[in-house]
MIMI-60628 format. One record per atom (N, C-alpha, C): residue in three letters; atom name; x, y, z. Coordinates in steps of 0.2 Angstrom, whole numbers, plus 5000, padded with zeros to 4 digits. Layout:
% residues N
REC:r:a:xx:yy:zz
REC:ALA:CA:X:Y:Z
...
//
This chain:
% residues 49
REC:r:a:xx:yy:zz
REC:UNK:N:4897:5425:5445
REC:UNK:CA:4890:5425:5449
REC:UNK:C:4890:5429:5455
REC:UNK:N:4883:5432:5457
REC:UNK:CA:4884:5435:5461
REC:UNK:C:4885:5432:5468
REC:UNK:N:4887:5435:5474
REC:UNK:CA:4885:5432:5479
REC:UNK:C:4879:5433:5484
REC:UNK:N:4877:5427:5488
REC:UNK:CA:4869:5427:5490
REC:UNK:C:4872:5430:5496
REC:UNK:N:4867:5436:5497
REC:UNK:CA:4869:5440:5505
REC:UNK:C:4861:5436:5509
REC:UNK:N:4861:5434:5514
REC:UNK:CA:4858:5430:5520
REC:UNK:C:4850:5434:5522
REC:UNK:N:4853:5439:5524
REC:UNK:CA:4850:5446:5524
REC:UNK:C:4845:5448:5521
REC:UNK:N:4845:5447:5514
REC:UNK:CA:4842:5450:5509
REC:UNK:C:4838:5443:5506
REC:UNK:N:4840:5440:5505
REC:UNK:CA:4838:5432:5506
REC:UNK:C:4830:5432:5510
REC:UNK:N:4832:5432:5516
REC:UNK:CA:4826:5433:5523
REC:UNK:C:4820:5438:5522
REC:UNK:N:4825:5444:5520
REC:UNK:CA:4820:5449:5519
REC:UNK:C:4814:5448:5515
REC:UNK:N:4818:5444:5509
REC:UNK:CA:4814:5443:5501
REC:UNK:C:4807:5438:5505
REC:UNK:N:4809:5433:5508
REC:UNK:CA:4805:5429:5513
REC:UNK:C:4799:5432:5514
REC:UNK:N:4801:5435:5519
REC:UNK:CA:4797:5439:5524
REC:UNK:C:4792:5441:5520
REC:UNK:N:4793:5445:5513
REC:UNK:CA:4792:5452:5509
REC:UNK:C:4786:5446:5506
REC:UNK:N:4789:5440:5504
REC:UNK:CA:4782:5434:5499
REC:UNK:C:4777:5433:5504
REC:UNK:N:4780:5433:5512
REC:UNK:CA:4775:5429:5515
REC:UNK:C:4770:5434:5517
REC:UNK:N:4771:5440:5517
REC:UNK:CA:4768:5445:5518
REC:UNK:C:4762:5445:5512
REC:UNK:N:4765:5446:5504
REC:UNK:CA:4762:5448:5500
REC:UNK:C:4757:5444:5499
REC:UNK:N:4759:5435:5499
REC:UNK:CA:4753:5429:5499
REC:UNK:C:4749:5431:5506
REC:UNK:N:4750:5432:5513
REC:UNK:CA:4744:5435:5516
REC:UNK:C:4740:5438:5515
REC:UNK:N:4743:5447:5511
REC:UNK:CA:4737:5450:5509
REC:UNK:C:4733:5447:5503
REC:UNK:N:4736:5443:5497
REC:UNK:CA:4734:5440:5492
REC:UNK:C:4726:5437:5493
REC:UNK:N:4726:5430:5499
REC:UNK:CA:4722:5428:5501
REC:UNK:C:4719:5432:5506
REC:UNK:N:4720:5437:5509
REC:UNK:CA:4713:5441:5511
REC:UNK:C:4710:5443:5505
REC:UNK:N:4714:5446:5502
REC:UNK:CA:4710:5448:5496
REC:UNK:C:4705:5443:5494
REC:UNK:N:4706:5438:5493
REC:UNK:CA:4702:5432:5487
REC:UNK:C:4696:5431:5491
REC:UNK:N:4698:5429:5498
REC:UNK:CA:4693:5427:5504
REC:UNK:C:4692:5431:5507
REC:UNK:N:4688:5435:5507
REC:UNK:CA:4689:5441:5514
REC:UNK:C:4684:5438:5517
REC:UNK:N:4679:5432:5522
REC:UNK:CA:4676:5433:5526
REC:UNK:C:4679:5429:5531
REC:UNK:N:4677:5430:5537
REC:UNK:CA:4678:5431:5541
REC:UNK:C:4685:5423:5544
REC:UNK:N:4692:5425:5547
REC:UNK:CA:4695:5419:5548
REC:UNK:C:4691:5414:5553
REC:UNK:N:4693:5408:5553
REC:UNK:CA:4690:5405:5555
REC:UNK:C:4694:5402:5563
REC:UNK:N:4690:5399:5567
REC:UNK:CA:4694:5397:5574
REC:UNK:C:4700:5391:5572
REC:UNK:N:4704:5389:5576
REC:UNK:CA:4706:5384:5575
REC:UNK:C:4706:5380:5578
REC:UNK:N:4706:5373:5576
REC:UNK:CA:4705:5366:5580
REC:UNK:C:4705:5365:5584
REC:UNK:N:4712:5369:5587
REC:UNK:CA:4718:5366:5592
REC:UNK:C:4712:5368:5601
REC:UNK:N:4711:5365:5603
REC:UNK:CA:4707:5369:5609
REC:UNK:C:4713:5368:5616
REC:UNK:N:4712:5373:5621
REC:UNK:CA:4716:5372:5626
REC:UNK:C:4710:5366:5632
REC:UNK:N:4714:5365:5634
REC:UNK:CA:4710:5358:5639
REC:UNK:C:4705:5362:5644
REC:UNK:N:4705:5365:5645
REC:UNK:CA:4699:5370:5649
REC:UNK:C:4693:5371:5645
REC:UNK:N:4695:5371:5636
REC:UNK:CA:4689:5372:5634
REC:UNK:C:4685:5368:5630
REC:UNK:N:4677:5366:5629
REC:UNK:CA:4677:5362:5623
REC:UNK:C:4674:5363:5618
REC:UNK:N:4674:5359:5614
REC:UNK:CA:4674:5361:5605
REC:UNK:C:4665:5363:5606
REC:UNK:N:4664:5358:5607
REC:UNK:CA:4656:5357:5609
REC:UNK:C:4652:5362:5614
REC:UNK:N:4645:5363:5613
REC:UNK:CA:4642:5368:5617
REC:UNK:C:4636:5364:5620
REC:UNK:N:4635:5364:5627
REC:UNK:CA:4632:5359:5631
REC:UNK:C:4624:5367:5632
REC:UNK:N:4620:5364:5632
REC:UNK:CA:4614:5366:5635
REC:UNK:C:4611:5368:5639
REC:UNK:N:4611:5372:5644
REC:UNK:CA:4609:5370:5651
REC:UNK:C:4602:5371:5652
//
């Protein structure tokens, strides 16, 4: 059996997690969306003046 190089192991990683990223642009291509997390300076909500 062969042996597992670490290396190439990572790379392969890398190489899927690339290919699923373009994957789903492709499927969804509009526009990505914001995400939840807000910094305490800002708020989710938009106040009126």
């Amino acid at each position: 059996m062969r042996e597992r190089d670490t290396a190439l192991d990572q790379a392969i990683r890398e190489i899927a997690a690339i290919l699923g990223d373009a994957l789903v642009r492709l499927l969804f291509p509009g526009p990505a969306t914001r995400q939840v997390d807000f910094p305490e300076t800002e708020s989710p909500h938009v106040t009126a003046g």
